[in-house]
VEXDREN-2710 file (C-alpha; in Angstrom, 1 decimal):
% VEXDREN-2710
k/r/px/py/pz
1/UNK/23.4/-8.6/52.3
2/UNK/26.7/-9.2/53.6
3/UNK/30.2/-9.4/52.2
4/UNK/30.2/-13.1/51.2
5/UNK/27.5/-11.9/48.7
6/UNK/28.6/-12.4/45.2
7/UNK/27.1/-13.2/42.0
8/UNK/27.6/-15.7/39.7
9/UNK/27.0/-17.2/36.6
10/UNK/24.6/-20.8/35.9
11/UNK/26.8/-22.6/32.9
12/UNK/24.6/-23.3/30.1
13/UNK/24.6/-26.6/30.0
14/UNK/22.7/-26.4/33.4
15/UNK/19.6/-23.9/33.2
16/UNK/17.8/-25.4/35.4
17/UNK/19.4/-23.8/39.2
18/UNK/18.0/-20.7/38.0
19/UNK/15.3/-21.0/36.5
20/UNK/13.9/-23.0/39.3
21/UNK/14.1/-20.0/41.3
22/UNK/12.8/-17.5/38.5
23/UNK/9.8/-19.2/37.3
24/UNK/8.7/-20.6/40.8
25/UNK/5.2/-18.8/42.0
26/UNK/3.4/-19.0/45.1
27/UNK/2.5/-22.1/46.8
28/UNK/4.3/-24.4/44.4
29/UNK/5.5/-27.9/45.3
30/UNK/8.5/-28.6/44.1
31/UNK/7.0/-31.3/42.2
32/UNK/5.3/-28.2/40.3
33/UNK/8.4/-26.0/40.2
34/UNK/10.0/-29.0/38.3
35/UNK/7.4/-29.3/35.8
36/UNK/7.2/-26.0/35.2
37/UNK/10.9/-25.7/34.2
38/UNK/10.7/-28.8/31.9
39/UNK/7.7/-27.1/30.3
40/UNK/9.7/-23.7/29.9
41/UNK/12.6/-25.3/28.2
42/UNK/10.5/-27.4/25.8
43/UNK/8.6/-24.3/24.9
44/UNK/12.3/-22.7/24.7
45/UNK/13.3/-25.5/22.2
46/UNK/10.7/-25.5/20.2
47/UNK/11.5/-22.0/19.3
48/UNK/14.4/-21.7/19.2
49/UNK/14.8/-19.1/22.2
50/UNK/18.8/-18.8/22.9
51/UNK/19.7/-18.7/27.2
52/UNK/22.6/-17.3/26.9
53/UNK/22.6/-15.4/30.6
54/UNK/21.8/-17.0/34.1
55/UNK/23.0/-15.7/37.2
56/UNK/22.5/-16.7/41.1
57/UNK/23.2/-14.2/43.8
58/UNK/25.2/-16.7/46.8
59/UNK/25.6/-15.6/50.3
60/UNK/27.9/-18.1/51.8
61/UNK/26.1/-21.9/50.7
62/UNK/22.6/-20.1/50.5
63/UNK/21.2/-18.6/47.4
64/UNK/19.6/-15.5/48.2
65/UNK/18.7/-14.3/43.9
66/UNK/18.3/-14.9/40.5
67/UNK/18.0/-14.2/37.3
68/UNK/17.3/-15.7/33.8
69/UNK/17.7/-13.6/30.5
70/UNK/16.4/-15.2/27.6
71/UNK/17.3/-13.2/24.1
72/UNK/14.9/-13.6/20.9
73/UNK/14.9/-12.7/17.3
74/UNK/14.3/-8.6/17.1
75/UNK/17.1/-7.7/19.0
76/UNK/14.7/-8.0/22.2
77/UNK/15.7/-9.9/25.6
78/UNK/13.2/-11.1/28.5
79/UNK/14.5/-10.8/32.2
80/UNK/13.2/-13.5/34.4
81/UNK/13.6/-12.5/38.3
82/UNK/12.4/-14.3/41.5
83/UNK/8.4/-13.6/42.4
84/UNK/9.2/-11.6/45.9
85/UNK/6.6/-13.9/47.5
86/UNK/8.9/-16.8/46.6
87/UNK/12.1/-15.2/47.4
88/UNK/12.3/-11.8/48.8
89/UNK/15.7/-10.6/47.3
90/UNK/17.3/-7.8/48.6
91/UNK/16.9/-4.5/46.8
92/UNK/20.7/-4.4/46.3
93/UNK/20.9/-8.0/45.0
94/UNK/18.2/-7.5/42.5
95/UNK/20.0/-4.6/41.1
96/UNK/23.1/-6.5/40.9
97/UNK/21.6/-9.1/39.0
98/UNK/19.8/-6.7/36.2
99/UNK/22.9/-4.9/35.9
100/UNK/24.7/-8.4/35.3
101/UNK/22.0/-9.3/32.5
102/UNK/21.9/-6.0/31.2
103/UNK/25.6/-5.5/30.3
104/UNK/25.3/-9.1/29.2
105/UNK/21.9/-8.3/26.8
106/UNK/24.6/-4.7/25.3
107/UNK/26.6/-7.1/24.4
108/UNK/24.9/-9.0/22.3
109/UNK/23.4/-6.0/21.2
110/UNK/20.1/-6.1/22.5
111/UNK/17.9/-3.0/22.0
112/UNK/15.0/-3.4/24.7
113/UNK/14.7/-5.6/27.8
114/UNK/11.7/-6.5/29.0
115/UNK/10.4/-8.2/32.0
116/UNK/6.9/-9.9/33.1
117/UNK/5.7/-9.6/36.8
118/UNK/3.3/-10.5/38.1
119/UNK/0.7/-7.5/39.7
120/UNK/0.7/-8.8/43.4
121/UNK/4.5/-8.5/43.0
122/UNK/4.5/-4.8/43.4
123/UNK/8.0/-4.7/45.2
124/UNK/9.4/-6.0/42.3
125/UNK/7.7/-3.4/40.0
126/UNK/9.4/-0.8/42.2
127/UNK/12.7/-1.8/42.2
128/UNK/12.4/-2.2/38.0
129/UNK/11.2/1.0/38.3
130/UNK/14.0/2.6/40.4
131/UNK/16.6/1.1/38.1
132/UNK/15.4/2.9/35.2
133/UNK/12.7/0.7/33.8
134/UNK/9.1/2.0/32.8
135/UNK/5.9/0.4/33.2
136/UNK/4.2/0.3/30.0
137/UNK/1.0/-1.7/30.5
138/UNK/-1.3/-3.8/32.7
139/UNK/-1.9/-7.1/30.3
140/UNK/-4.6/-9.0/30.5
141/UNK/-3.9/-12.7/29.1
142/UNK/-7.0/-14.3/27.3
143/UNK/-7.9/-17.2/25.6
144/UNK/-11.1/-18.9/23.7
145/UNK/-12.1/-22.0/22.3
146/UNK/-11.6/-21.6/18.3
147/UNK/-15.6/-23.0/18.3
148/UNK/-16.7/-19.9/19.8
149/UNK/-16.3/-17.1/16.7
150/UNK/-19.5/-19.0/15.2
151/UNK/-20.9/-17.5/17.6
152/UNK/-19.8/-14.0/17.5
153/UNK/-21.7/-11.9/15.6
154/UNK/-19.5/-9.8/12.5
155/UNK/-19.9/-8.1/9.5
156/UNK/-19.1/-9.5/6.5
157/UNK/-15.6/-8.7/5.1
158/UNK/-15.8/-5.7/2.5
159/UNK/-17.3/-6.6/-1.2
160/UNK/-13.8/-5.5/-2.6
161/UNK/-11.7/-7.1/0.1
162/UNK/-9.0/-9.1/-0.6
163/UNK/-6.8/-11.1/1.5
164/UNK/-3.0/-11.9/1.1
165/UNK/-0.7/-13.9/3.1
166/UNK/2.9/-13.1/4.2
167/UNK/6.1/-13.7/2.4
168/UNK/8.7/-11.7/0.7
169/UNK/6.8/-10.1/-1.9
170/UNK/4.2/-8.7/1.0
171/UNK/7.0/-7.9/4.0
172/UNK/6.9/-4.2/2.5
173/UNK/3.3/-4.0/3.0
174/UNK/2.8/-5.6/6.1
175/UNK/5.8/-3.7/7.8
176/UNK/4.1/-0.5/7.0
177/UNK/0.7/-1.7/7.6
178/UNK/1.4/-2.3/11.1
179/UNK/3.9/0.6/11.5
180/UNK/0.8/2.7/10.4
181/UNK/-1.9/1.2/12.7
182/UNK/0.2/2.2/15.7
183/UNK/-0.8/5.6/15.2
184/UNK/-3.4/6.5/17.8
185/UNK/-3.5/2.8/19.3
186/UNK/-4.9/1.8/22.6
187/UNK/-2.8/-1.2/23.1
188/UNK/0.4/-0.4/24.7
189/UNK/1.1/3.6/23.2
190/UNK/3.9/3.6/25.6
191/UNK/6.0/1.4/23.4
192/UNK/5.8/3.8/20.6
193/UNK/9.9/4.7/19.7
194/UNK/11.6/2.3/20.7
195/UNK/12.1/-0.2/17.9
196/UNK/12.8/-0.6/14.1
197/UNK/10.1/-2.1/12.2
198/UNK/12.0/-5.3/10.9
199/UNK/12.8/-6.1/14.6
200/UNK/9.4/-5.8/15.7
201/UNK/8.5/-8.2/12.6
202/UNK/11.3/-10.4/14.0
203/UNK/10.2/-10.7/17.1
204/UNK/6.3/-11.6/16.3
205/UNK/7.3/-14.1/14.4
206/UNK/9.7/-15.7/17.2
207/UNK/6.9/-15.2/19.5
208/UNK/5.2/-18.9/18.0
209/UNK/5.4/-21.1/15.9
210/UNK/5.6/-19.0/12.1
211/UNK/2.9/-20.3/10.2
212/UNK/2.7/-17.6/7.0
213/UNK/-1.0/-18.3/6.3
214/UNK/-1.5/-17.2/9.4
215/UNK/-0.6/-13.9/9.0
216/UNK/-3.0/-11.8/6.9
217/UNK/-3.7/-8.7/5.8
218/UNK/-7.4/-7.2/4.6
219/UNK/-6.4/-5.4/1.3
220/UNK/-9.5/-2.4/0.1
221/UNK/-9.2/-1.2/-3.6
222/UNK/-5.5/-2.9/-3.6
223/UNK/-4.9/-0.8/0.2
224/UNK/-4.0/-2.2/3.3
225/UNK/-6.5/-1.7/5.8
226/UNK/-6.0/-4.4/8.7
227/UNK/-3.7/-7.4/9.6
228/UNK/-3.9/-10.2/12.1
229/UNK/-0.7/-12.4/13.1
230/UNK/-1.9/-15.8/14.3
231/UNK/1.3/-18.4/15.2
232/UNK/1.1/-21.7/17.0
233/UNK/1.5/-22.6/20.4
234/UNK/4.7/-25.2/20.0
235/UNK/4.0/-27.8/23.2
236/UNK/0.1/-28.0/22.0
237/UNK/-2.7/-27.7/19.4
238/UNK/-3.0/-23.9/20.1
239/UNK/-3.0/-21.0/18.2
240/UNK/-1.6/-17.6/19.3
241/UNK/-2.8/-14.3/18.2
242/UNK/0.4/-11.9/18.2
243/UNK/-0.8/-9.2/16.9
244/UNK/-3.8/-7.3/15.2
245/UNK/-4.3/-4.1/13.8
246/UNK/-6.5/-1.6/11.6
247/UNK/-5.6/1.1/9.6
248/UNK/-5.8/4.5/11.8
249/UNK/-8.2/5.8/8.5
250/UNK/-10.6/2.7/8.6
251/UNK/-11.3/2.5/12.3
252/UNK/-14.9/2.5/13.2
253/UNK/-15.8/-0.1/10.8
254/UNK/-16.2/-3.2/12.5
255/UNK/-12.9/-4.4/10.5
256/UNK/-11.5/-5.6/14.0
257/UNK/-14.5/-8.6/13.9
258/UNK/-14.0/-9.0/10.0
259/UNK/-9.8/-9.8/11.0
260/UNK/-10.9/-11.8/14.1
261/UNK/-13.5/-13.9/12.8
262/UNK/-11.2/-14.9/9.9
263/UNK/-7.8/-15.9/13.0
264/UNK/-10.6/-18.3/14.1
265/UNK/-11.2/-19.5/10.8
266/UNK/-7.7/-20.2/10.1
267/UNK/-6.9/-22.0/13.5
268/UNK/-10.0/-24.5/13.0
269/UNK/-8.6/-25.3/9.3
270/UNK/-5.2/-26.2/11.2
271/UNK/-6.9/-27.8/14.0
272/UNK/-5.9/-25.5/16.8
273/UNK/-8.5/-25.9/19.4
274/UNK/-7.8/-23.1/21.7
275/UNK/-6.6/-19.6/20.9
276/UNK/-5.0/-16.8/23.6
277/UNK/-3.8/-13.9/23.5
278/UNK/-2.2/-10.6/25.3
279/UNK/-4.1/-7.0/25.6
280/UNK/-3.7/-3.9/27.3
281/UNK/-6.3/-4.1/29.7
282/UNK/-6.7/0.4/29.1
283/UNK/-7.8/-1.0/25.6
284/UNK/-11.8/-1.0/26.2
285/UNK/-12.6/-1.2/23.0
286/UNK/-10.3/-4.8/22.4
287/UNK/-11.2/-6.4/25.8
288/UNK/-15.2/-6.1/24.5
289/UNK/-14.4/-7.0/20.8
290/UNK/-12.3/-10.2/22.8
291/UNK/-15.1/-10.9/25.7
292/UNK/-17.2/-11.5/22.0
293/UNK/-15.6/-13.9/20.8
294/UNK/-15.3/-15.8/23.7
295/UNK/-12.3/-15.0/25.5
296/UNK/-11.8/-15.4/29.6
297/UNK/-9.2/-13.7/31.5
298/UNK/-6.2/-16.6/32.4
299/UNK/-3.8/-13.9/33.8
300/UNK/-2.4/-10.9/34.5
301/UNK/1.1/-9.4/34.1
302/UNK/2.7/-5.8/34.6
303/UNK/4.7/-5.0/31.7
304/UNK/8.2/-3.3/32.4
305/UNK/10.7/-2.5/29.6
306/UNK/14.4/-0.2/29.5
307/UNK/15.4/0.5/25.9
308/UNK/18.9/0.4/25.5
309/UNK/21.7/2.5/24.0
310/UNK/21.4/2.5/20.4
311/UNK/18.4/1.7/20.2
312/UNK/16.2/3.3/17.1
313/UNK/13.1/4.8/17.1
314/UNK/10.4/3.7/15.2
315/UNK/8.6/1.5/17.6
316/UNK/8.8/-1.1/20.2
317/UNK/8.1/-4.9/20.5
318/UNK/4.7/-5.8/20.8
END
């Protein structure tokens, strides 16, 4: 890096000089990179995702970094930096960058940044790393046809199971629902303290398309024993599963294939065709409940977050 080196900021009314250089992977014409970026802004549109922070590291007439940070509902913000097999940015640039899009993210009062990179970008992993951000999982990206649960094999849901939808009458009961089946969880642990609950609600339903019948929770004798959040992709007839859970005491039970069994039911009766998902890939247990119905690996990312100042601790974003 030299002294002409300085960093700047993309106006918002012209995303697309950085994102062409934070979303760009490996090999890609730039007929692809192109694409890609219309594709990430319609998804961006759709729901409502604010861009409020781009910057470009210049060295002289030669753009030598980037980075995107796009904030969502839950107090939570995504960094977007260059694949180092793209464009290897100097370890003194990247920091620059982060630290731009982090002051920017404590201003807006952001409470946990989180950034998605790919596991040959190791480099990239490191320098996260060595700016204070912690590796919380491998994730393992999946997806199924909705067709396939007829063939997974299930237990019946429990003879007094009931089933209720979300809305403001049931917030209180799914907030602690899923507050209690972190306890003990295999997906992510390392996330554990670092959001409130109402933020991590937030931010699942920003994650798709918020369809309330798709989130539901398996009720026992009037007690919650297991949700599952299912949204919609926006750009296609897909659904999403954000997030499933069972009660710490009712584990054991086969209630994981009872809640799954009944996301595929519901994206069928809204003709969704495909459904994917995100897993820790330390979660055994998940990956073969997931290989059962169907699923196939798509992708893999390594999961890095910093919490911020301020932030609570109840639990992160999931």
């Amino acid at each position: 890096m030299t002294r002409n080196t300085f960093i700047r900021s993309v106006s918002v009314a012209e995303p697309r000089e950085a994102l062409r250089h934070t979303l760009a992977t490996h090999g890609q014409s730039d007929a692809e990179i192109e694409q890609q970026v219309s594709a990430f802004l319609d998804h961006v549109r759709a729901l409502k995702t604010d861009i409020p922070g781009q910057w470009l590291a210049v060295d002289g007439n030669r753009v030598i970094g980037a980075c995107t940070c796009a904030i969502a509902p839950g107090r939570t913000a995504v960094l977007i930096l260059p694949s180092p097999r793209v464009m290897a940015v100097p370890d003194e640039v990247t920091a620059r960058l982060v630290a731009a899009a982090t002051l920017h993210a404590q201003r807006r009062e952001i409470r946990l940044l989180q950034s998605l990179v790919a596991p040959g970008d190791r480099r990239l992993v490191e320098t996260l790393r060595r700016l204070g951000w912690t590796q919380v999982a491998d994730l393992q990206y999946m997806e199924a046809s909705t067709d396939n649960a007829a063939d997974a094999r299930s237990p019946p849901a429990p003879a007094a199971g009931e089933w209720r939808t979300y809305d403001e009458s049931t917030h209180g009961d799914f907030a602690r629902l899923i507050e209690a089946t972190y306890t003990s969880s295999m997906d992510c642990p390392a996330l554990a303290g670092m959001r409130e609950i109402d933020d991590i609600i937030a931010g699942h339903r920003a994650a798709a398309l918020f369809r309330p019948g798709g989130w539901r929770m398996l009720c026992e004798r009037d007690q919650p024993v297991g949700c599952i959040l299912i949204g919609e992709n926006p750009l296609q007839p897909a659904a999403e599963l954000i997030y499933m859970g069972v009660h710490p005491l009712r584990r054991g039970r086969g209630l994981g294939s009872v809640l799954l069994r009944d996301g595929f039911d519901a994206a069928r009766r809204d003709g969704l065709t495909q459904i994917s998902l995100a897993v820790d890939m330390k979660n055994a247990p998940a990956l073969r409940l997931y290989e059962r119905f169907g699923f196939r690996p798509t992708m893999q990312r390594v999961a890095m977050v910093r919490q911020l100042d301020g932030a609570s601790t109840v639990d992160a974003a999931r």
